[in-house]
C-alpha positions in Angstrom: -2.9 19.3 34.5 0.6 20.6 33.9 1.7 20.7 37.7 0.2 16.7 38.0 2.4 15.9 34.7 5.4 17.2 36.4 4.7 16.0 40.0 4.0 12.4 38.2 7.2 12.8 36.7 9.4 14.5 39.7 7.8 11.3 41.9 9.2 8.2 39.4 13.1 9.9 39.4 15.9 9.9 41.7 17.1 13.0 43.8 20.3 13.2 41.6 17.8 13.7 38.5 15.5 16.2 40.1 18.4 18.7 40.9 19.2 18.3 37.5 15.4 19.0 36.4 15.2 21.9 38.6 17.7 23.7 37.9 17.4 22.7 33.2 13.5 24.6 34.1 14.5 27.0 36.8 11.7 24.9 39.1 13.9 25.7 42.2 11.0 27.3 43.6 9.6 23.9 43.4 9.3 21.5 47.2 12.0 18.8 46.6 10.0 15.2 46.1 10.9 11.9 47.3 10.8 9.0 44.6 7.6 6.7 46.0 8.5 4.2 43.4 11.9 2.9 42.1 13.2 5.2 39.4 11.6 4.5 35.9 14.0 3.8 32.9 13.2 6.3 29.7 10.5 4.2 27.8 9.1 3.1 31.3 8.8 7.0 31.7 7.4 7.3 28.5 4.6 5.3 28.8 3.3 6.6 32.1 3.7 10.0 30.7 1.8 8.6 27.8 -1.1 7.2 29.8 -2.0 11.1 31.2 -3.0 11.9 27.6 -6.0 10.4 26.3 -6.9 9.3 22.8 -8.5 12.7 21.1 -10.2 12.5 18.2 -11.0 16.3 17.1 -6.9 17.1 17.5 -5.8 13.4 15.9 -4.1 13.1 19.0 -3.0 9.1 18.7 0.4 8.2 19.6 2.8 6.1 17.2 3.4 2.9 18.6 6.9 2.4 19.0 7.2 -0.5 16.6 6.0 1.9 14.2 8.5 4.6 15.0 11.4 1.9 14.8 10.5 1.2 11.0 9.9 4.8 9.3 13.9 5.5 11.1 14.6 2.2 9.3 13.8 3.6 5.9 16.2 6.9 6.8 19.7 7.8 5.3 21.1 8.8 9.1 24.3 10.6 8.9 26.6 13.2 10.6 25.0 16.1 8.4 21.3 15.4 8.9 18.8 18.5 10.3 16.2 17.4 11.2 12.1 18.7 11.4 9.7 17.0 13.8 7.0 19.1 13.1 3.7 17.5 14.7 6.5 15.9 17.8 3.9 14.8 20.3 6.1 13.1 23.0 8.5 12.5 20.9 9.2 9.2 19.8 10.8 9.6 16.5 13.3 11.3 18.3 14.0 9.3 20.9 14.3 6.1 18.2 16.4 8.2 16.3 18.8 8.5 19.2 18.7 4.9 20.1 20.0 3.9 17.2 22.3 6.8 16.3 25.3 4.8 18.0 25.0 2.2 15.1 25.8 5.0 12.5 28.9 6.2 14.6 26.7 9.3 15.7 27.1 11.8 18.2 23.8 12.3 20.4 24.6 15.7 21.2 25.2 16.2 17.5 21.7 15.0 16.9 20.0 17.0 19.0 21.7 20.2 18.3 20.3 19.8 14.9 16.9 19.4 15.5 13.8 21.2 15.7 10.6 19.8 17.4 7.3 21.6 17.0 4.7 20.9 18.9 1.2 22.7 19.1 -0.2 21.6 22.0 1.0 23.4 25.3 0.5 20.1 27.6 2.0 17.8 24.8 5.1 20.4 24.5 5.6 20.6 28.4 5.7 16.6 28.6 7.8 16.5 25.7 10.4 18.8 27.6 10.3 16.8 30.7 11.3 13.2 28.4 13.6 15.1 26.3 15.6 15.9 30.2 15.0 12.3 31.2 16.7 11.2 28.1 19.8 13.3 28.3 20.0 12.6 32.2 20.1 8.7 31.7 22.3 8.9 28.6 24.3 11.0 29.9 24.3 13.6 26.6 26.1 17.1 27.4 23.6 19.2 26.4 21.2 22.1 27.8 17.3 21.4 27.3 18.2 25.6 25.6 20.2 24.4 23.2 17.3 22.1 21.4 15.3 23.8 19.2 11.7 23.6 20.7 8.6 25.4 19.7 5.0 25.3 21.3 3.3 27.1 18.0 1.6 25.7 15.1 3.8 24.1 12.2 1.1 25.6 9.5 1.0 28.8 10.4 4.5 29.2 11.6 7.2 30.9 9.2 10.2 28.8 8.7 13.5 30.3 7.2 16.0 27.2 7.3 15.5 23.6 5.0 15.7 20.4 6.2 17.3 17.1 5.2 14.7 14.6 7.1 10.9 15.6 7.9 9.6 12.7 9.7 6.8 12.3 12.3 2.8 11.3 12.2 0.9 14.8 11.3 -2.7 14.5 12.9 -5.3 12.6 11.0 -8.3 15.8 11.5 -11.1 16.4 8.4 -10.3 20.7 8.1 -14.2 21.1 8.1 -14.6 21.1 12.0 -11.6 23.3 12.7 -12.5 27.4 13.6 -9.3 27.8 12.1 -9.9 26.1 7.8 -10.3 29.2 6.1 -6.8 30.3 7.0 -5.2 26.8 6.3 -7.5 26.6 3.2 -5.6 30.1 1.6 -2.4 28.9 2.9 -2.4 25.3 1.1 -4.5 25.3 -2.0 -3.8 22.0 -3.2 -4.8 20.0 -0.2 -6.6 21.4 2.3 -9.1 18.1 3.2 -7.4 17.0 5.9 -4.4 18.5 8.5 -1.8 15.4 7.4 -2.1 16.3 3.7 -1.2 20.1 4.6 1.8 18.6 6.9 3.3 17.1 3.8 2.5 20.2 1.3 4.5 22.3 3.5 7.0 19.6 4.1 7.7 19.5 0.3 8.8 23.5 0.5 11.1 22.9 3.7 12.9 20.3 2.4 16.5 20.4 1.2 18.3 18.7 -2.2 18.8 15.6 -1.7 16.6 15.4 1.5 13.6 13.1 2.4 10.3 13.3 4.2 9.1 10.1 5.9 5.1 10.0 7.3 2.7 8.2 8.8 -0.6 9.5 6.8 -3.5 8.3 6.4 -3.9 5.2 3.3 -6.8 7.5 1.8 -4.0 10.2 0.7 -2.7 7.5 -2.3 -6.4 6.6 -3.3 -9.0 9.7 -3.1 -9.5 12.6 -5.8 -9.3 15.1 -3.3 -5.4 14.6 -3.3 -5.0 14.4 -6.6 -3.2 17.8 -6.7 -0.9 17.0 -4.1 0.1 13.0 -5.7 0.3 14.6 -9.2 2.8 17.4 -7.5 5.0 14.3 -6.3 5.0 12.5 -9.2 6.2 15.4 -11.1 8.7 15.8 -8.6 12.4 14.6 -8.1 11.4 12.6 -5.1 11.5 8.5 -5.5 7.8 7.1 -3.4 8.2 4.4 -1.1 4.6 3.6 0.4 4.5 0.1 2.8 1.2 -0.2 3.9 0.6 -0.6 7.8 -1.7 -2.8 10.1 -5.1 -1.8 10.2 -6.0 -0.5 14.3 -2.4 0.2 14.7 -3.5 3.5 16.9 -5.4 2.9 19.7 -9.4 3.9 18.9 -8.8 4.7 15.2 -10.7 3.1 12.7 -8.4 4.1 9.9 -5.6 2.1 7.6 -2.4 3.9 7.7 0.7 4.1 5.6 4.4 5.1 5.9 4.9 7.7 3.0 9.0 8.0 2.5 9.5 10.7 -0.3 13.6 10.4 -1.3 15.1 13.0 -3.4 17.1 10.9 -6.0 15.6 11.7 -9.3 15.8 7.8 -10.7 11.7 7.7 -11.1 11.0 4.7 -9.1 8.0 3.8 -7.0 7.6 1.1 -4.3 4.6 -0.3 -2.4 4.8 -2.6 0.4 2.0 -4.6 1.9 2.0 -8.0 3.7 1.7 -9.9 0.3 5.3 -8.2 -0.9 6.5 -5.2 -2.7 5.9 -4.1 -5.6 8.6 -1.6 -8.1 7.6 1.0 -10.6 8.5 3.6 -12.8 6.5 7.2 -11.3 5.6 7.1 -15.1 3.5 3.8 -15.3 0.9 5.5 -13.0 -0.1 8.0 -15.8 -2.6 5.8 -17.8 -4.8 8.1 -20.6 -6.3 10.8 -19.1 -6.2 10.2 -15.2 -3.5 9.1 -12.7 -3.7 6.2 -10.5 -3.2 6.1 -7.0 0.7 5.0 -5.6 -0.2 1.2 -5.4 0.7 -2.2 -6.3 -0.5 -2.5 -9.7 0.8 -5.7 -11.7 2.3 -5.3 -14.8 -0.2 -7.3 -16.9 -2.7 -5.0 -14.7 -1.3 -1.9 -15.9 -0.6 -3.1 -19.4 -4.9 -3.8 -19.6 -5.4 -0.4 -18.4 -3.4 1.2 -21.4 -3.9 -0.9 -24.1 -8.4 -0.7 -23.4 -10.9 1.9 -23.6 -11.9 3.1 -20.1 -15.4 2.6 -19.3 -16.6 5.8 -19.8 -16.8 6.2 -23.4 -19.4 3.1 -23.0 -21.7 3.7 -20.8 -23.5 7.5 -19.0 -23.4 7.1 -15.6 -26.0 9.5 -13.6 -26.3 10.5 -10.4 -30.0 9.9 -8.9 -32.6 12.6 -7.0 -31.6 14.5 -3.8 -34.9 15.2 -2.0 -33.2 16.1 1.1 -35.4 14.5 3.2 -35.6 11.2 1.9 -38.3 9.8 4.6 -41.1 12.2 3.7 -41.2 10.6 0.3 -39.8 7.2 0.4 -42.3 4.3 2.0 -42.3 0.4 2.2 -45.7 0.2 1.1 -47.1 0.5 -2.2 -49.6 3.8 -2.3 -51.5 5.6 -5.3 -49.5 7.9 -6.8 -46.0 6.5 -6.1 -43.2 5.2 -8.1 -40.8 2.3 -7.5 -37.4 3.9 -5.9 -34.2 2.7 -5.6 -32.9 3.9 -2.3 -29.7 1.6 -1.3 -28.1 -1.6 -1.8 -27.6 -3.6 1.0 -27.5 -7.1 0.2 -24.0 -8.3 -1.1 -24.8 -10.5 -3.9 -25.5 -8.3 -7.6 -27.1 -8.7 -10.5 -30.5 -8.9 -9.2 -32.7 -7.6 -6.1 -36.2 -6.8 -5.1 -36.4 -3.3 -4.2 -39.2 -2.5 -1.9 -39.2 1.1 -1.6 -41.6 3.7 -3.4 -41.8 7.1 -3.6 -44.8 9.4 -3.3 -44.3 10.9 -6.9 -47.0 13.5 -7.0 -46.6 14.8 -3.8 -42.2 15.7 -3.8 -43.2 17.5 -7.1 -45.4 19.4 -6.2 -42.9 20.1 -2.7 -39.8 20.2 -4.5 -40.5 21.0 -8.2 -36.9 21.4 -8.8 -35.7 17.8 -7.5 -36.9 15.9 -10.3 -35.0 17.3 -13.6 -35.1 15.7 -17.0 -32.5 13.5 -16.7 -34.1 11.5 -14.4 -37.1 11.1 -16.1 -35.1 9.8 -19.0 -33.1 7.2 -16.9 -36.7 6.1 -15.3 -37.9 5.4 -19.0 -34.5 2.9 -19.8 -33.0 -0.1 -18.7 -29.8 0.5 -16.4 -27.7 -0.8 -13.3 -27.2 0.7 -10.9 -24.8 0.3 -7.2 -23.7 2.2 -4.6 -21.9 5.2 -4.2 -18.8 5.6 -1.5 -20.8 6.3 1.5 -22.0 2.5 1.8 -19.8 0.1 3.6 -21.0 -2.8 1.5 -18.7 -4.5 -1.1 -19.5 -3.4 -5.0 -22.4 -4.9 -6.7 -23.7 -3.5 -9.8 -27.8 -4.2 -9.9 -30.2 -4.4 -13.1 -32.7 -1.7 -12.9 -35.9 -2.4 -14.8 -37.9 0.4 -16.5 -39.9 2.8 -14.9 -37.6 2.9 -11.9 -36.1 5.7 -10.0 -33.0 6.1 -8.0 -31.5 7.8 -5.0 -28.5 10.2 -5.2 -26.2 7.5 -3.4 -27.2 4.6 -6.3 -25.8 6.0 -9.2 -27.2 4.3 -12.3 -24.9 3.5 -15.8 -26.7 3.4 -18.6 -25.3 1.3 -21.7 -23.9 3.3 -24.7 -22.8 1.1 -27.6 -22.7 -1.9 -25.6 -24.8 -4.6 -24.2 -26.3 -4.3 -21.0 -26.1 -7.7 -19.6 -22.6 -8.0 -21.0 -22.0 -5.0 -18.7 -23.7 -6.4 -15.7 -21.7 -9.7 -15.5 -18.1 -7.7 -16.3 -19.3 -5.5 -13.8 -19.9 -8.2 -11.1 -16.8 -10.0 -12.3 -14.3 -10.8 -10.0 -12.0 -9.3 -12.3 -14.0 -6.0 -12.1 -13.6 -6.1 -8.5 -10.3 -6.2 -8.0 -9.7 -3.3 -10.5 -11.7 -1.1 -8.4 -10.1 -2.4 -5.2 -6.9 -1.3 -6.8 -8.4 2.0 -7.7 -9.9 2.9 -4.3 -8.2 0.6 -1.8 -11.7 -0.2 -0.3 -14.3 -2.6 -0.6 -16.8 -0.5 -1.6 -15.8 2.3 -4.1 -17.5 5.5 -6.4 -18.0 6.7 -9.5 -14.8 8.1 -10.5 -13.4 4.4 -10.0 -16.1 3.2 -12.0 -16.0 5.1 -15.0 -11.8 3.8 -15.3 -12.4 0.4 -15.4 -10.8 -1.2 -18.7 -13.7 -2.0 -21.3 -13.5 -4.7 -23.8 -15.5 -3.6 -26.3 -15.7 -7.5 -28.1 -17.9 -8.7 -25.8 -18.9 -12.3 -25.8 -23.1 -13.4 -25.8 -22.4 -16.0 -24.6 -22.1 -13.8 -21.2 -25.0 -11.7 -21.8 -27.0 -15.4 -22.0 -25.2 -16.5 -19.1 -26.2 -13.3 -17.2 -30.0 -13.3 -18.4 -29.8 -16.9 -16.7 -28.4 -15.4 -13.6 -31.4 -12.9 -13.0 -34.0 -15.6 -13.7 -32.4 -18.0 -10.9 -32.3 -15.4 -8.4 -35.8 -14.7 -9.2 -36.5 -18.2 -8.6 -34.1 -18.2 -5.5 -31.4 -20.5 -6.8 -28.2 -20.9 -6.6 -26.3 -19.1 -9.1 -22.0 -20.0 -8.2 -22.0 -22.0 -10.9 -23.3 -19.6 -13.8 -20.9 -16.6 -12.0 -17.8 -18.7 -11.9 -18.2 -19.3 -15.8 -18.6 -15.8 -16.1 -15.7 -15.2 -14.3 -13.1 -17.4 -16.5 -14.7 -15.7 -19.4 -14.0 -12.5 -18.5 -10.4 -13.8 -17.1 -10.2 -15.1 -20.5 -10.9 -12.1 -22.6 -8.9 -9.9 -20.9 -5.9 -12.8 -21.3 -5.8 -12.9 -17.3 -2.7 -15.4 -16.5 -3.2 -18.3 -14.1 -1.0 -16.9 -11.6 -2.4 -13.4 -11.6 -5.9 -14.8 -11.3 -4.8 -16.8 -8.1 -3.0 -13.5 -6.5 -6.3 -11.1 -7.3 -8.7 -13.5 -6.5 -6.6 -14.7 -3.0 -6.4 -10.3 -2.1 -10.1 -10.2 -2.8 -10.7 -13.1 -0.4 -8.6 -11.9 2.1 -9.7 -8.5 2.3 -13.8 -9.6 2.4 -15.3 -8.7 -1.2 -15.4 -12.0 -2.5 -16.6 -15.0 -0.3 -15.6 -17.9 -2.6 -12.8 -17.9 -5.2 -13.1 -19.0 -9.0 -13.4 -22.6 -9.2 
């Protein structure tokens, strides 16, 4: 694979270029080539190289578009006294832009590169990244040796780094730890993030870089929501780093399925926070995200949003929420018909519209006792005997819905059930399915569907009206019936709105993000 990288390469440059190749890698050895095609210019060159590497998923091997790359340098202070770490460099590109634009700042290229240090783990990805790095200089004409750039082919985890750094930049590989050989050593190495390879990028990044330095990434959007980085966020916050997050494209790598965001950590001290998504940016104090007991994630919370969250009662010192049976193997227990000795079970929620659904499935009581006699505990049998709701965990793509569960009704471990403490249930079911609700957890979890940690934050207002609880018990006997039911939720809506003293304009904005992003299908009329 190496030798058809370079004789792909040797064949698109001119003879002039080749000597100079030859002799920057000692390749003399190497038959001279003629150019087949006409000499490629450097992002030309780039993207052929490009095409030799496909899209892997197990190394997070996607390449930043260049689009991309041209907006994290845009959020850079470039100057004559920059060093700079690349330390997941790929082929390059943040370089490359970084050099393009370096004339605009009165820059010296050869300055630029002396400065630099690219780390690259991947032997074919380092030997490409060699052969663009001499195209580059050749075209440009830069006076420099491809031996005076600092280069490594080693890993950037496990590697030892003396010197500190005013810019970390680059897009660290998006890869879950669990399924490398390698996790146990990353896992004593970074102990407060060790989920995923991008979150242990930027844990080291924070030790290599300088005063008044700044790391700009492309991470994954997860990193500002889930509890599993909790450690890591509360470390920056607590830091002397102003957080600049603008939220990216979804699909914006080839074949991944993920959001993605450019993280730009600035070491200025002055506390702020900004989040940027195609409805505008948001500022904040790094203080306003500490709300009671928890922190939220770095995102666009309103004002009047954050002020609800401080002045109210979270939701869990209203309701118990517990987490349902784990028979671990579901289908030997769980069947679509009614038999003798069974139980109504609550496996999943798939339908989008809450409140109120016929569940069909049933579980062969008797028989997973007397199989598993330590699956059912007491707690279950105590939320089996009460009235509850219940919804689905994170695992389900689905929107959030919260559900009435009758008596006498059991649940699986991915629908959690709340049961009411101090409050009224159908009060709780309609605030839960409010729109209001909705876009609270959206805010929480940056997903349509969400878990139980969002759920138990959710602002309660504990003077709840009955005239919601009728307008709920109303609700469940129309979808019974199988009517319509927009009517009865958009009153529940404004009163909720209402309660919570929801401004006309907000309500528009939350209610035009919910549309927009799928969880709600019709706005509050």
């Amino acid at each position: 694979m190496r030798t058809e990288i370079l004789n792909l390469f040797l064949s698109h440059i001119d003879e002039k270029e080749m000597k100079f190749v030859k002799n920057e890698l000692n390749l003399n050895h190497v038959s001279s080539f003629c150019c087949t095609a006409p000499p490629l210019n450097f992002y030309e060159m780039y993207d052929l190289i490009a095409t030799t590497f496909p899209v892997d998923r197990k190394r997070g091997r996607y390449f930043t578009p260049k689009n991309i790359a041209e907006l994290l340098i845009k959020f850079l202070n470039i100057d004559n006294e920059m060093t700079i770490l690349e330390p997941a460099a790929g082929l390059g590109i943040f370089l490359f832009k970084l050099l393009d634009v370096s004339e605009i700042f009165s820059l010296n290229r050869k300055d630029i590169l002396s400065k630099v240090t690219l780390i690259e783990k991947d032997n074919l990805l380092f030997y490409a990244l060699k052969l663009l790095l001499l195209h580059y200089i050749f075209l440009n004409k830069i006076d420099i040796s491809i031996n005076e750039i600092d280069i490594r082919n080693t890993d950037f985890l496990t590697l030892n780094l003396k010197n500190k750094y005013r810019i970390i930049l680059g897009n660290p590989p998006f890869v879950d730890t669990k399924f490398l050989p390698n996790r146990l050593t990353y896992k004593s190495l970074y102990p407060l993030t060790n989920r995923n390879l991008f979150s242990m990028f930027l844990e080291k990044a924070l030790d290599l870089i300088e005063e008044n330095g700044e790391i700009a990434f492309i991470v994954s959007e997860s990193f500002i929501y889930l509890k599993s980085y909790n450690n890591l966020r509360k470390m920056i916050l607590n830091s002397r780093f102003d957080i600049s997050v603008n939220k990216l494209s979804k699909n914006i790598f080839f074949r991944a399925n993920v959001r993605s965001i450019i993280l730009h950590l600035r070491d200025s001290n002055k506390g702020n926070i900004s989040v940027s998504s195609p409805s505008g940016t948001t500022i904040l104090q790094k203080r306003d995200l500490y709300v009671k007991d928890y922190i939220l994630p770095f995102n666009d919370f309103e004002r009047e949003i954050l002020n609800i969250l401080d002045e109210n009662e979270n939701l869990s010192h209203y309701a118990e929420i517990m987490v349902g049976l784990q028979t671990n193997n579901v289908r030997r227990y769980v069947l679509k018909n009614h038999m003798e000795g069974s139980l109504p079970y609550i496996k999943r929620l798939k339908r989008r519209k809450g409140y109120w659904q016929t569940f069909s499935h049933w579980l062969l009581f008797d028989k997973l006792v007397k199989e598993n006699p330590d699956v059912i505990k007491e707690r279950h049998l105590r939320a089996m005997k009460q009235e509850g709701i219940v919804f689905n965990n994170i695992d389900n793509n689905s929107a959030f819905i919260a559900v009435y569960k009758p008596k006498g009704y059991l649940f699986d471990i991915v629908t959690p059930c709340i049961i009411p403490i101090d409050t009224d249930l159908y009060y709780l079911l309609a605030y839960l399915n409010s729109n209001f609700a909705k876009y609270i957890l959206y805010k929480l979890n940056g997903t349509p569907h969400t878990n139980i940690n969002d759920v138990i934050k959710l602002p309660y207002n504990t003077k709840y009206d009955d005239n919601i609880s009728y307008l709920t018990k109303r609700i469940i006997e129309n979808l019974r019936k199988g009517n319509d039911i927009n009517i009865l939720h958009n009153k529940i809506n404004h009163l909720i709105y209402k309660q919570f003293g929801i401004t006309s304009g907000l309500i528009h904005k939350m209610e035009m993000e919910l549309y927009n992003n799928g969880i709600i299908f019709d706005k509050t009329k």
